[in-house]
mmCIF file of the C-alpha atoms, coordinates in Angstrom:
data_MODEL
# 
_entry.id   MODEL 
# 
loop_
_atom_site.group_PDB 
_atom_site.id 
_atom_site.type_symbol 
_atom_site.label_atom_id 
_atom_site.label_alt_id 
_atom_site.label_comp_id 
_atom_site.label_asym_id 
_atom_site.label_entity_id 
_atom_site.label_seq_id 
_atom_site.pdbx_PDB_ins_code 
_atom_site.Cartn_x 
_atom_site.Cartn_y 
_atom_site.Cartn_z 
_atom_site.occupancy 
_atom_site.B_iso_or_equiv 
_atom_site.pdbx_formal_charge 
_atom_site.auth_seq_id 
_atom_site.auth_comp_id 
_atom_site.auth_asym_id 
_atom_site.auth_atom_id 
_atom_site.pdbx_PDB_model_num 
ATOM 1   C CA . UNK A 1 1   ? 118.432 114.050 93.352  1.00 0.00 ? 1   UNK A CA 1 
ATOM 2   C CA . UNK A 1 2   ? 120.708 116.040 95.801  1.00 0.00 ? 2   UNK A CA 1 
ATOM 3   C CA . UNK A 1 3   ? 122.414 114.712 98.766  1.00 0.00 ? 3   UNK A CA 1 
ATOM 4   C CA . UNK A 1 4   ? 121.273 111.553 98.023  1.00 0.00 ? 4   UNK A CA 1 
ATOM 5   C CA . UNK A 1 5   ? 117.278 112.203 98.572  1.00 0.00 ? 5   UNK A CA 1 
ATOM 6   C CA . UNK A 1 6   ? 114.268 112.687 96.132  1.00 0.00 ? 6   UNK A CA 1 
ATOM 7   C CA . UNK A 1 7   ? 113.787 116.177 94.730  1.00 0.00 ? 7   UNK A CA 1 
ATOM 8   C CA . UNK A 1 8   ? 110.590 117.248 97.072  1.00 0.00 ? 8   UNK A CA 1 
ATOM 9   C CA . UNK A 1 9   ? 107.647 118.606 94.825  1.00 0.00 ? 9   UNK A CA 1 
ATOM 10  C CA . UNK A 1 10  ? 106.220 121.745 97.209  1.00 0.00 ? 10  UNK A CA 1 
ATOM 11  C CA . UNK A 1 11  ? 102.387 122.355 96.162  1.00 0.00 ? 11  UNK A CA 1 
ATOM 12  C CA . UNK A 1 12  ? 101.524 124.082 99.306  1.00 0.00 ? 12  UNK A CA 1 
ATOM 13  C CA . UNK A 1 13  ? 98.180  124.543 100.309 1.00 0.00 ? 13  UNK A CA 1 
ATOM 14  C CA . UNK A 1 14  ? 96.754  128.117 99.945  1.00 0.00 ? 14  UNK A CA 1 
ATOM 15  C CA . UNK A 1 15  ? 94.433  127.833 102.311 1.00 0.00 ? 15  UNK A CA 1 
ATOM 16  C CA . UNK A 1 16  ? 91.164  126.247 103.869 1.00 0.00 ? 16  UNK A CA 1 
ATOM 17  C CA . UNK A 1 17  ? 87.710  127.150 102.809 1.00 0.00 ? 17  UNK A CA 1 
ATOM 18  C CA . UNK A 1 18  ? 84.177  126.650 102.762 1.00 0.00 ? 18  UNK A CA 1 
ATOM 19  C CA . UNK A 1 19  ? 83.240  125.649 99.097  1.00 0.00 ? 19  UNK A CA 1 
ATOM 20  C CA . UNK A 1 20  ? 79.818  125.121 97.526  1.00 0.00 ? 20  UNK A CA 1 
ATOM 21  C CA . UNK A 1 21  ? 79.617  121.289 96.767  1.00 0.00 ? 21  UNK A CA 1 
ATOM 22  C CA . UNK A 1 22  ? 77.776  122.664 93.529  1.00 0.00 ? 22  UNK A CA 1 
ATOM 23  C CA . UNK A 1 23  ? 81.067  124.445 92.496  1.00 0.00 ? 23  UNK A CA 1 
ATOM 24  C CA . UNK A 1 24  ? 82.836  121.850 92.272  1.00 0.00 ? 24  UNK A CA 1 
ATOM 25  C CA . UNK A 1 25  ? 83.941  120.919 89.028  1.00 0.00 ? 25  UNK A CA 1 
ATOM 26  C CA . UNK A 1 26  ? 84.980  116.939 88.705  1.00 0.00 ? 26  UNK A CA 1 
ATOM 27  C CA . UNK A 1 27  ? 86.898  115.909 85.525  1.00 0.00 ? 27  UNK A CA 1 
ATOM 28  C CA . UNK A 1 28  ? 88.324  112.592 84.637  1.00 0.00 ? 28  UNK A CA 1 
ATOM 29  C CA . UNK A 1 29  ? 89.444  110.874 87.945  1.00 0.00 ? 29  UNK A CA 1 
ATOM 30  C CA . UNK A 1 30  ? 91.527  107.571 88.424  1.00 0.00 ? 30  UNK A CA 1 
ATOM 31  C CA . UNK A 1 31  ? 89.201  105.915 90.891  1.00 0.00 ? 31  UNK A CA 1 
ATOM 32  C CA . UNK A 1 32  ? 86.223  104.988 88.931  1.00 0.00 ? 32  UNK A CA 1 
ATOM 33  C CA . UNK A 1 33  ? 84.612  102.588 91.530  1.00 0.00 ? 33  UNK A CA 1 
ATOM 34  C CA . UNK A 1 34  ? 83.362  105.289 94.356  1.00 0.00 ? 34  UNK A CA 1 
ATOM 35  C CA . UNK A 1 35  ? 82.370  102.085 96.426  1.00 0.00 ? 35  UNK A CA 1 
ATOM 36  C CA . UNK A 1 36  ? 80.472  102.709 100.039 1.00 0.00 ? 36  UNK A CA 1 
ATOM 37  C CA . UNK A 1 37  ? 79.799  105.841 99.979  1.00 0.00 ? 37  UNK A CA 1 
ATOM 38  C CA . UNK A 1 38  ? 76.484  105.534 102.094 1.00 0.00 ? 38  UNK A CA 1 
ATOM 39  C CA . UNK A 1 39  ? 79.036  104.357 104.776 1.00 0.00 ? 39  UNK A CA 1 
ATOM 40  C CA . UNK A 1 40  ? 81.260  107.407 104.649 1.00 0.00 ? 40  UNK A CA 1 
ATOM 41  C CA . UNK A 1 41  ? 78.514  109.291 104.615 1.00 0.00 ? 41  UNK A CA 1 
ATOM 42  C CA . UNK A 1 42  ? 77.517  107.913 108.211 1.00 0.00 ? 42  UNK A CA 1 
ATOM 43  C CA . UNK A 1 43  ? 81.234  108.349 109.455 1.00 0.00 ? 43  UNK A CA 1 
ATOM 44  C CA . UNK A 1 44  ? 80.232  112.277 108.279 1.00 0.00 ? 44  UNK A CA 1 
ATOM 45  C CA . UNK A 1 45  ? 77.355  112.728 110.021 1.00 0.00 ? 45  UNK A CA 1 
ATOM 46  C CA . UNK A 1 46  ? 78.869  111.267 113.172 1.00 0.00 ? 46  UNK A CA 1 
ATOM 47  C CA . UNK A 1 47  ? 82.243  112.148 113.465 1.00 0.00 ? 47  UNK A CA 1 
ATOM 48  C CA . UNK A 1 48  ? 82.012  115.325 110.688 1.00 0.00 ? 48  UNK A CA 1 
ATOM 49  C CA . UNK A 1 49  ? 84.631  116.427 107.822 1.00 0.00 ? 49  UNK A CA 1 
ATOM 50  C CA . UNK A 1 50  ? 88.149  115.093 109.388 1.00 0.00 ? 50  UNK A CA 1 
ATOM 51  C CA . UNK A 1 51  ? 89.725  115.972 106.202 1.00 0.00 ? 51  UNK A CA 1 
ATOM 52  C CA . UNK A 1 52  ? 89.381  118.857 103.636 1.00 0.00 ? 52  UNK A CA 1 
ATOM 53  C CA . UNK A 1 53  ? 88.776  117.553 99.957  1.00 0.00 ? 53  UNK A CA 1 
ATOM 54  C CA . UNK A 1 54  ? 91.329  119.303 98.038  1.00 0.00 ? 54  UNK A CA 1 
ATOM 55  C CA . UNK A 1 55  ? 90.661  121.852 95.455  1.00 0.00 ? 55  UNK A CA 1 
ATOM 56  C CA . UNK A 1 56  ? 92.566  123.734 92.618  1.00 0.00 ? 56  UNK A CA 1 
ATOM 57  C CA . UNK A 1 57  ? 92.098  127.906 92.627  1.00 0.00 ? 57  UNK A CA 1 
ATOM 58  C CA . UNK A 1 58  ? 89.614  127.133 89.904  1.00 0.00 ? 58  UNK A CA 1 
ATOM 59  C CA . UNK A 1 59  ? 87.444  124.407 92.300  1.00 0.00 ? 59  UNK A CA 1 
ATOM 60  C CA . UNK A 1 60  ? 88.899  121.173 90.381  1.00 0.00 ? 60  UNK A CA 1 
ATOM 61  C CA . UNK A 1 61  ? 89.098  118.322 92.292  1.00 0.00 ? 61  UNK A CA 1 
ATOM 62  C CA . UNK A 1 62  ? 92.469  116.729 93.108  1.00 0.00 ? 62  UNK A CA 1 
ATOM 63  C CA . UNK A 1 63  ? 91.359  114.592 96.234  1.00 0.00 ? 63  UNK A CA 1 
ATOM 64  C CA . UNK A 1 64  ? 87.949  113.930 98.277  1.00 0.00 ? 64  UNK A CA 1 
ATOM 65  C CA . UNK A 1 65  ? 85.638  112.535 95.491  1.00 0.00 ? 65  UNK A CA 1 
ATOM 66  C CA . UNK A 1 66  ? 83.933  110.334 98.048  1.00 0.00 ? 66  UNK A CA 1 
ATOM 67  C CA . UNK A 1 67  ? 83.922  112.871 100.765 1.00 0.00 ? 67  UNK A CA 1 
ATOM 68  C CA . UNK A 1 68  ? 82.375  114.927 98.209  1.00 0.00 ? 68  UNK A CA 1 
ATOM 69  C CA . UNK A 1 69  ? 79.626  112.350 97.454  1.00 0.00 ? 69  UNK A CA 1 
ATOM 70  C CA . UNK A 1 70  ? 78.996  111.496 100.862 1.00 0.00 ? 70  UNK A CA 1 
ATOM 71  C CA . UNK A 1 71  ? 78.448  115.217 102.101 1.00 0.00 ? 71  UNK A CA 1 
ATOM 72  C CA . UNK A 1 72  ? 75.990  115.532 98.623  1.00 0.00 ? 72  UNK A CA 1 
ATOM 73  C CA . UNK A 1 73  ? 74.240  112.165 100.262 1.00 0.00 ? 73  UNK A CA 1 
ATOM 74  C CA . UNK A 1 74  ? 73.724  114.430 103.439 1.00 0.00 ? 74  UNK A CA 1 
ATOM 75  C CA . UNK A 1 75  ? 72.297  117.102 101.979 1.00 0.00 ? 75  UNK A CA 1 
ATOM 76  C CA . UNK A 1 76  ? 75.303  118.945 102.402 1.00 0.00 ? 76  UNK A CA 1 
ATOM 77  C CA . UNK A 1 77  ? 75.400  122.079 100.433 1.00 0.00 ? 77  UNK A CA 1 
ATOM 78  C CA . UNK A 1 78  ? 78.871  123.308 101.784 1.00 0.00 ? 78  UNK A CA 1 
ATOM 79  C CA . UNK A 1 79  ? 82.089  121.038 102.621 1.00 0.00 ? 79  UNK A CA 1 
ATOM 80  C CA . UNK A 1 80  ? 85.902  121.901 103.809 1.00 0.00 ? 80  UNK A CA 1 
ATOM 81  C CA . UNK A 1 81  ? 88.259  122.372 101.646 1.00 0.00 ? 81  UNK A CA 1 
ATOM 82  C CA . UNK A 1 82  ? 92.144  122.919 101.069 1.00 0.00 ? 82  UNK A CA 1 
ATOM 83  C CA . UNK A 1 83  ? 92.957  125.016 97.608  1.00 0.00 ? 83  UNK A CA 1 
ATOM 84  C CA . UNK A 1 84  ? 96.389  124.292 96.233  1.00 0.00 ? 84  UNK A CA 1 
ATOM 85  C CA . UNK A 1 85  ? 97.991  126.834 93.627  1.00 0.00 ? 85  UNK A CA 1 
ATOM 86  C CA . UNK A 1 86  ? 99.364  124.157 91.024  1.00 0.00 ? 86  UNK A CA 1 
ATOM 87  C CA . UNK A 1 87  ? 97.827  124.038 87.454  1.00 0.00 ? 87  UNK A CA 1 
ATOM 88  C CA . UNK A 1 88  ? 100.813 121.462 86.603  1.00 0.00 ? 88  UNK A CA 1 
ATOM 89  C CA . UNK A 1 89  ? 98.674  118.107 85.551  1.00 0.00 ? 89  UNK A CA 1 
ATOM 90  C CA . UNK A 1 90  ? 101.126 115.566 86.003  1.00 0.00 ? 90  UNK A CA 1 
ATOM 91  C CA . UNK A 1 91  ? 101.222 117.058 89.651  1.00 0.00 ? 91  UNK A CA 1 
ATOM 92  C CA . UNK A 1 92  ? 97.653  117.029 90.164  1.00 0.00 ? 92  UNK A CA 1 
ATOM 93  C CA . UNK A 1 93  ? 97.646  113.094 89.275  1.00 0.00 ? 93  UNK A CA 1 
ATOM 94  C CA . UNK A 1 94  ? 100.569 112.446 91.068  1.00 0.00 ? 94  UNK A CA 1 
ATOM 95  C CA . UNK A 1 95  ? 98.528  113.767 93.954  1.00 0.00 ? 95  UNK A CA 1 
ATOM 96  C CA . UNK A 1 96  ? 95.017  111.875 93.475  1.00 0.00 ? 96  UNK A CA 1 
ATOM 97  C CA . UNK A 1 97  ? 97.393  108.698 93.058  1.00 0.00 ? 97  UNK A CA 1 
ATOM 98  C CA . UNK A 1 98  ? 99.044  109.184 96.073  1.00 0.00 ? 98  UNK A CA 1 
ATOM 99  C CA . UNK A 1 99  ? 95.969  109.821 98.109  1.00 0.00 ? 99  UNK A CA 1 
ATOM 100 C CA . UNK A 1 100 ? 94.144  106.860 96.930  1.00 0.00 ? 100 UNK A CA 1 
ATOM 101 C CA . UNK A 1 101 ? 97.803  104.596 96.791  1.00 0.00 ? 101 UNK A CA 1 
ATOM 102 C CA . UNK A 1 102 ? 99.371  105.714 100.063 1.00 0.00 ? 102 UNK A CA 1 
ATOM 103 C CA . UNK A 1 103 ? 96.910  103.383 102.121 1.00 0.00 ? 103 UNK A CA 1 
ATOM 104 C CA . UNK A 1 104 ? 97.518  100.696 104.162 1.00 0.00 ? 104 UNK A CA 1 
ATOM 105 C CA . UNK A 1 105 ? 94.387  98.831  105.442 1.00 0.00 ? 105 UNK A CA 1 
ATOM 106 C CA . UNK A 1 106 ? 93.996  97.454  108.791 1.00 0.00 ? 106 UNK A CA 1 
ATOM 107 C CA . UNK A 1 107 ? 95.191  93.780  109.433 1.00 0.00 ? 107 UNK A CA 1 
ATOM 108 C CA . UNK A 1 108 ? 92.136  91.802  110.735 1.00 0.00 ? 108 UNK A CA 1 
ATOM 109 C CA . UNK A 1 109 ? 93.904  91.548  114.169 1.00 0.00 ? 109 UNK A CA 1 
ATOM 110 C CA . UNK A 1 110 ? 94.415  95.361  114.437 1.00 0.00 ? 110 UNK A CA 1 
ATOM 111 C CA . UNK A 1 111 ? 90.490  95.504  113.638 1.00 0.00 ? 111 UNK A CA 1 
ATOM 112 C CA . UNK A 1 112 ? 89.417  93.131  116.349 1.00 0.00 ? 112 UNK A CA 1 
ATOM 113 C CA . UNK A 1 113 ? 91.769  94.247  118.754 1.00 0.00 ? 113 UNK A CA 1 
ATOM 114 C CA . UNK A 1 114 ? 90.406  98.094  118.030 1.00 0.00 ? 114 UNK A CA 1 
ATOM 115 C CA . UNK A 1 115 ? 86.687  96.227  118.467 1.00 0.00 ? 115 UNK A CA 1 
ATOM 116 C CA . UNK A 1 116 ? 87.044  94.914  121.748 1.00 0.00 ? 116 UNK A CA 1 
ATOM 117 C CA . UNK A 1 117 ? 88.909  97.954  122.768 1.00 0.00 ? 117 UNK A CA 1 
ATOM 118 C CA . UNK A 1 118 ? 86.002  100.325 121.630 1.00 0.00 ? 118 UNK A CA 1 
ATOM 119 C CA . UNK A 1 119 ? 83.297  96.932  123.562 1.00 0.00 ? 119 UNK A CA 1 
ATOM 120 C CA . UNK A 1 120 ? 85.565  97.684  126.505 1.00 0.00 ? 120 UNK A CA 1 
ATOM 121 C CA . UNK A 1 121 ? 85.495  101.425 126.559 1.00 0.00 ? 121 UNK A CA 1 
ATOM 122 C CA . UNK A 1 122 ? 82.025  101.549 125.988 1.00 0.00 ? 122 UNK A CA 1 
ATOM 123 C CA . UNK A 1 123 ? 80.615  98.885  128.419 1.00 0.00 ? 123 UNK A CA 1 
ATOM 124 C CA . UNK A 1 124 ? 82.575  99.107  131.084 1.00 0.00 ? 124 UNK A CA 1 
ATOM 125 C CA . UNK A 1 125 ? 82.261  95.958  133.833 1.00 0.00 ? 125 UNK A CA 1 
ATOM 126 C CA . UNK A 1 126 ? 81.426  92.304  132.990 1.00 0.00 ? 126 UNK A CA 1 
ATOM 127 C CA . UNK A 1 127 ? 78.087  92.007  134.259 1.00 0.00 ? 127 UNK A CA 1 
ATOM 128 C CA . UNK A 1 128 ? 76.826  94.216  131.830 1.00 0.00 ? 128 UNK A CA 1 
ATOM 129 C CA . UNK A 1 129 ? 78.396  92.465  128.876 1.00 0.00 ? 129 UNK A CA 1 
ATOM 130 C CA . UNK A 1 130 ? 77.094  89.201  130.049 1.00 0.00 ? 130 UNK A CA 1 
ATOM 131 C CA . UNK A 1 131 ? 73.354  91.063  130.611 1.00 0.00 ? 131 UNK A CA 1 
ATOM 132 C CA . UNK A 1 132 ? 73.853  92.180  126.784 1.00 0.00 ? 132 UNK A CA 1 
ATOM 133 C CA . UNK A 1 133 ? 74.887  88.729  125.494 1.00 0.00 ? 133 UNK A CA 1 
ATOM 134 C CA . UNK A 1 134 ? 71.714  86.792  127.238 1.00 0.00 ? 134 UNK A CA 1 
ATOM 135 C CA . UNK A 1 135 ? 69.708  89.515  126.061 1.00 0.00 ? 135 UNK A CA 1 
ATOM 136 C CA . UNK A 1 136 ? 70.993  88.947  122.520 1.00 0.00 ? 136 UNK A CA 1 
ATOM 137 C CA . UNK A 1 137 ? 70.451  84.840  122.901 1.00 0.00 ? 137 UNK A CA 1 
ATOM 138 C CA . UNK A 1 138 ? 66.656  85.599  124.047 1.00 0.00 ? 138 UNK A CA 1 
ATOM 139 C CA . UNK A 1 139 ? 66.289  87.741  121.549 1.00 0.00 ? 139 UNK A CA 1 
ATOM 140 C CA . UNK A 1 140 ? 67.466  85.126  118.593 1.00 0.00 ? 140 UNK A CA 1 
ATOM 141 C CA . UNK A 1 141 ? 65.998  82.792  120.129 1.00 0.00 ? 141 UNK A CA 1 
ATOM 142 C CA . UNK A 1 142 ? 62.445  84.152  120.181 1.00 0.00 ? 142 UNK A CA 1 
ATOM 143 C CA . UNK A 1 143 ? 63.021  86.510  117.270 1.00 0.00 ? 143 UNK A CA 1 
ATOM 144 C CA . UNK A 1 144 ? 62.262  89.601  119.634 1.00 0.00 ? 144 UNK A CA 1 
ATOM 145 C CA . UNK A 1 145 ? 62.986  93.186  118.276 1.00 0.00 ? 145 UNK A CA 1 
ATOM 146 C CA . UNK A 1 146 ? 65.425  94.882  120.039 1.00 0.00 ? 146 UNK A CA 1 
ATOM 147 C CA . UNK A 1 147 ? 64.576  98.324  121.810 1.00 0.00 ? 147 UNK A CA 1 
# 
């Protein structure tokens, strides 16, 4: 420690590239529970890739196991990805830990308020919220499909 603050470890990012899914070589990973995977892989078909798996020069996975599964789920054959130049293991788990650590979920209230933001942006006016609720109620209440 210098000054007071954490040595820094630099493992800078080469660069960003297209890499064959197929390439990728996957060896013993911390998370062992991929969990909804079938949901990310809806976020990527709607919204696309927001962030690169990352890679080692040799196409080892540090980060972006689910991406990874979730583009293979789409048929994918190709995904984004950022290749780092460190071979240094205890670097390379200090990074999948701090991917998969270095999360802090939404409180419930941050959720709902995002909801009703996202209900308000989309439906605009109260008439046509109140059309879509009594649509709802007849619908429940004579089991109709929606269109």
């Amino acid at each position: 420690m210098a000054g007071g603050k954490p040595a820094i470890i630099s493992i800078a990012a080469e660069k960003m590239v297209q890499v064959e899914i197929k390439s990728i070589r996957v060896k013993r990973r911390v998370r062992k529970e991929l969990g909804d995977v079938e949901g990310l892989a809806e976020s990527l078909s709607r919204f696309g890739q927001l962030h690169p798996i990352v890679l080692t020069r040799k196409k080892v996975l540090v980060s972006g196991r689910r991406r990874m599964e979730a583009a293979r789920i789409l048929g994918w054959t190709t995904i984004d990805a950022i290749t780092i130049a460190s071979r240094d293991a205890a670097h390379l788990l200090e990074m999948e830990l701090d991917e998969n650590v270095q999360r802090y979920q939404l409180t419930r209230d941050e959720v709902e308020d995002a909801l009703a933001r996202l209900e308000r942006l989309k439906h605009p006016g109260f008439l046509c919220r109140v059309w879509r609720t009594f649509v709802r109620f007849w619908q429940r209440l004579f089991k109709l499909e929606e269109h």
